[in-house]
PATITI-7453 format. One record per atom (N, C-alpha, C): residue in three letters; x, y, z. Coordinates in pm, whole numbers, padded with zeros to 5 digits, always signed. Example, Ala and Ser with C-alpha at 12.3 -4.5 7.8 and 13.67 -1.06 7.14 Angstrom:
<pts>
ALA+01319-00569+00780
ALA+01230-00450+00780
ALA+01320-00330+00780
SER+01285-00225+00708
SER+01367-00106+00714
SER+01290+00003+00787
</pts>
This chain:
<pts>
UNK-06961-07817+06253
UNK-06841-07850+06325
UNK-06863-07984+06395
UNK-06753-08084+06417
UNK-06753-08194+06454
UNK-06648-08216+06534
UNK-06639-08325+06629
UNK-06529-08364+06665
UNK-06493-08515+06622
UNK-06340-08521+06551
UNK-06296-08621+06514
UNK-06180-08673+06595
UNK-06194-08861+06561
UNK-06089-08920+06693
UNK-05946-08935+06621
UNK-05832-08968+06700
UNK-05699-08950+06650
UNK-05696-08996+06535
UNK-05761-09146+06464
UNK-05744-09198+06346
UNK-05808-09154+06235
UNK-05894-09066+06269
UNK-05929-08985+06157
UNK-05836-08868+06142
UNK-05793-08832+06246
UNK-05703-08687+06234
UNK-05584-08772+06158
UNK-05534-08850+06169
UNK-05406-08936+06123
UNK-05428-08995+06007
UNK-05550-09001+05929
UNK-05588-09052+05768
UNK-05578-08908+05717
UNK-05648-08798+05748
UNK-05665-08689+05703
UNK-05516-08590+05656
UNK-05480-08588+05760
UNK-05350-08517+05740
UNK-05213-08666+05723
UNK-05245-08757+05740
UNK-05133-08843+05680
UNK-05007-08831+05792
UNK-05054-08746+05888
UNK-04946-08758+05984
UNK-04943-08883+06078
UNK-04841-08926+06161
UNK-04838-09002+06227
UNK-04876-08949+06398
UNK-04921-09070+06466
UNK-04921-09053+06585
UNK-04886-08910+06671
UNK-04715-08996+06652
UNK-04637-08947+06748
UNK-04591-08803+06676
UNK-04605-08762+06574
UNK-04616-08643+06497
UNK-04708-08542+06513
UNK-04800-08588+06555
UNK-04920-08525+06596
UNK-04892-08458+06739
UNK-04851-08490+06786
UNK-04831-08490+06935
UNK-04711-08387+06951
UNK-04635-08424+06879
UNK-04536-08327+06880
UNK-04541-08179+06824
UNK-04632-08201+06716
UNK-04617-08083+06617
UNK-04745-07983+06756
UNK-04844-08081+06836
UNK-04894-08014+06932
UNK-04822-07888+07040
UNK-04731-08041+07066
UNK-04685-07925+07195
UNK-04559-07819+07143
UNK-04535-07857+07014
UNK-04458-07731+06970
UNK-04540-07605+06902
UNK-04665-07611+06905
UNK-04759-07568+06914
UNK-04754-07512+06771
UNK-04744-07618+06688
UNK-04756-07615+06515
UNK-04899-07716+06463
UNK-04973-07732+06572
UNK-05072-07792+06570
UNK-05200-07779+06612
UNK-05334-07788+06584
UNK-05418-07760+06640
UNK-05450-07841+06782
UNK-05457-07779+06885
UNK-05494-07901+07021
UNK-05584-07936+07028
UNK-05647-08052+07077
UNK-05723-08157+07145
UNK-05803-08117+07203
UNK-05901-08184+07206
UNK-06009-08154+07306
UNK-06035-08248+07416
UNK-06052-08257+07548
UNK-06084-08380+07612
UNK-06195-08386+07619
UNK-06236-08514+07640
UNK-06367-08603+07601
UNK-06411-08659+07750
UNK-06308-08676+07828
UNK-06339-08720+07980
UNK-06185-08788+08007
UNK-06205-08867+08063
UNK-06058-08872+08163
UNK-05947-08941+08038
UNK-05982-09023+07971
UNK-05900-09131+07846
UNK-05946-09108+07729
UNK-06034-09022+07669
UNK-06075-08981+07527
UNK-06047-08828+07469
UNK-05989-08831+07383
UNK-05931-08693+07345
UNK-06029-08676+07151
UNK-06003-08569+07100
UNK-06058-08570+07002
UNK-06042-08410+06944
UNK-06062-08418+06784
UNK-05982-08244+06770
UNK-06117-08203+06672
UNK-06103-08090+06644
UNK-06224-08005+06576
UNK-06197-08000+06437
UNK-06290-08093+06371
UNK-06308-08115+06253
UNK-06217-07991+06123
UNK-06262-07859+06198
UNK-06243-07755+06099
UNK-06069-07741+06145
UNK-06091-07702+06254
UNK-05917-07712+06233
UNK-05837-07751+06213
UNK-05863-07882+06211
UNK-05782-07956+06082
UNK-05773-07953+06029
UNK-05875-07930+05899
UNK-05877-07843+05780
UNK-05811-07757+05783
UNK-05822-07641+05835
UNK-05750-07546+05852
UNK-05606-07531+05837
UNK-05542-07618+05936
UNK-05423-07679+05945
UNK-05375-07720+05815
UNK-05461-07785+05761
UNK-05418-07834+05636
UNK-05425-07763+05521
UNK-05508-07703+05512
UNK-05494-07576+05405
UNK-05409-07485+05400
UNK-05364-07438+05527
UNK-05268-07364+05545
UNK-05063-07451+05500
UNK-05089-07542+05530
UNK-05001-07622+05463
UNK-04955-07620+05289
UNK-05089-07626+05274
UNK-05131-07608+05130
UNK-05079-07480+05085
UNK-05133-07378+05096
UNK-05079-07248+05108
UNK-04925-07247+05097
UNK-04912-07329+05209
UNK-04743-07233+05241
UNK-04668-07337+05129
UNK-04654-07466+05087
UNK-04614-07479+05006
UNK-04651-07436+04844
UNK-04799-07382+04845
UNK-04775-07292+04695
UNK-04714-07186+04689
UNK-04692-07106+04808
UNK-04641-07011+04808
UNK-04452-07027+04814
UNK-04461-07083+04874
UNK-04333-07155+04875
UNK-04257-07141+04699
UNK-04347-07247+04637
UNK-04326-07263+04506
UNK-04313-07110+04435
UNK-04425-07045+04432
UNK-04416-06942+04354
UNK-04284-06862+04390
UNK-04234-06847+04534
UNK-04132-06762+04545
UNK-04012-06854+04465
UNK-04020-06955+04482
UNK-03893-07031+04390
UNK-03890-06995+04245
UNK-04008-06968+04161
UNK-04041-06975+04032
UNK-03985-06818+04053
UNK-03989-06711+04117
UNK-03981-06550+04111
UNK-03824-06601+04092
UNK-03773-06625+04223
UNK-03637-06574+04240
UNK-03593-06653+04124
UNK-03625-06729+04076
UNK-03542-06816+03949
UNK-03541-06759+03807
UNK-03628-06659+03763
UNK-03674-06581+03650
UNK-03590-06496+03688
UNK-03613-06418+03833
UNK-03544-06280+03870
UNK-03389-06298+03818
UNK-03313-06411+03891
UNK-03190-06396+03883
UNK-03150-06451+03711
UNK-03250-06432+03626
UNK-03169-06499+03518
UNK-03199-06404+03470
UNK-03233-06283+03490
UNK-03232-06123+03422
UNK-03103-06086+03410
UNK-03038-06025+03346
UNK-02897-05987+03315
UNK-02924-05779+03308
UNK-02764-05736+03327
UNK-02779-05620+03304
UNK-02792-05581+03146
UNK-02745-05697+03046
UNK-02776-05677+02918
UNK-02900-05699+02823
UNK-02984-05777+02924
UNK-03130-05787+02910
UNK-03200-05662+02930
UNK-03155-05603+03049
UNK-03261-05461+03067
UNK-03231-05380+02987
UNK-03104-05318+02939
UNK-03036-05286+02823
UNK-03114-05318+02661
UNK-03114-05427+02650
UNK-03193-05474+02552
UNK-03330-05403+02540
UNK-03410-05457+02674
UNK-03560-05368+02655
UNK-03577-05274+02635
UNK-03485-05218+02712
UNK-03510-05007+02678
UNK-03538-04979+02609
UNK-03368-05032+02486
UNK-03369-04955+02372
UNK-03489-05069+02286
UNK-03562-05102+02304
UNK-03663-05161+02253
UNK-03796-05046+02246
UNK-03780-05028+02375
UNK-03920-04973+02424
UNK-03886-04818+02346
UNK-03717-04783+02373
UNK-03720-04649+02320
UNK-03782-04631+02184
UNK-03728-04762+02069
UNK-03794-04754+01898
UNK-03922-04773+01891
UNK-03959-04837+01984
UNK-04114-04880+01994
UNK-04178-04727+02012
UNK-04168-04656+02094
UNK-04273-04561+02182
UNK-04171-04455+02080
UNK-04042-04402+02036
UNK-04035-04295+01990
UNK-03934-04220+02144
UNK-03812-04118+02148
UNK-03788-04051+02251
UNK-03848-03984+02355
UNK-03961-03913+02308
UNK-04049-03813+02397
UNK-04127-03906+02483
UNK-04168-04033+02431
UNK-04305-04124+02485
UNK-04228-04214+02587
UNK-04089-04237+02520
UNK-04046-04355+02615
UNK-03988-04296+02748
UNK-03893-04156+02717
UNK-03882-04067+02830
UNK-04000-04071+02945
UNK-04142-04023+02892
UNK-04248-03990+02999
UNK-04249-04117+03040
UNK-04245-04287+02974
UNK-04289-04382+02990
UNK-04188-04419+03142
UNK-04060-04382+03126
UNK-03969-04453+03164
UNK-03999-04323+03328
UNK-04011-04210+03333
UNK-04014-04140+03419
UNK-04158-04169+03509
UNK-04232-04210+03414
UNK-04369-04305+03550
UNK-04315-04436+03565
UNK-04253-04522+03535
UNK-04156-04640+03592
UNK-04092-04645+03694
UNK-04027-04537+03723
UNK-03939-04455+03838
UNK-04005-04384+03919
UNK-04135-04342+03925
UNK-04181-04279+04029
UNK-04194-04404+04144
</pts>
């Protein structure tokens, strides 16, 4: 663990200054450490942190976009379709049991 000064925190995450500061006291940020009366400085890892978690929330982000976009292009004549797919495939008796552990 280290402590790094604002211009490294501001290359790292690409944020600005006065962004920094803000995203602080709205407390979307990791805080500062003081150094003595005019030197401030933040903890190496939590910045990372910070930033990974960024990372995160926009993959996750993404993936829910990729769900709901597949989801809603399912039709009621698509599921229709599979059934009776699954019904010729598996036979009545198999697709029945199949379809009744689906529903549990």
């Amino acid at each position: 663990m280290a402590l790094i000064r604002l211009a490294e925190v501001k290359e790292y995450t690409g944020l600005g200054r006065s962004s920094i500061y803000k995203y602080m006291n709205e407390g979307q940020f990791p805080k500062s450490v003081s150094l003595g009366e005019r030197a401030i400085a933040w903890v190496d890892t939590e910045i990372e942190e910070w930033v990974q978690e960024k990372i995160e929330q926009r993959d996750a982000e993404e993936c829910n976009k990729h769900t709901t976009e597949k989801t809603a292009k399912v039709t009621e004549a698509d599921v229709i379709t599979f059934l009776i797919n699954k019904f010729k495939q598996l036979g009545i008796s198999e697709a029945i049991t199949w379809l009744m552990q689906v529903l549990k």
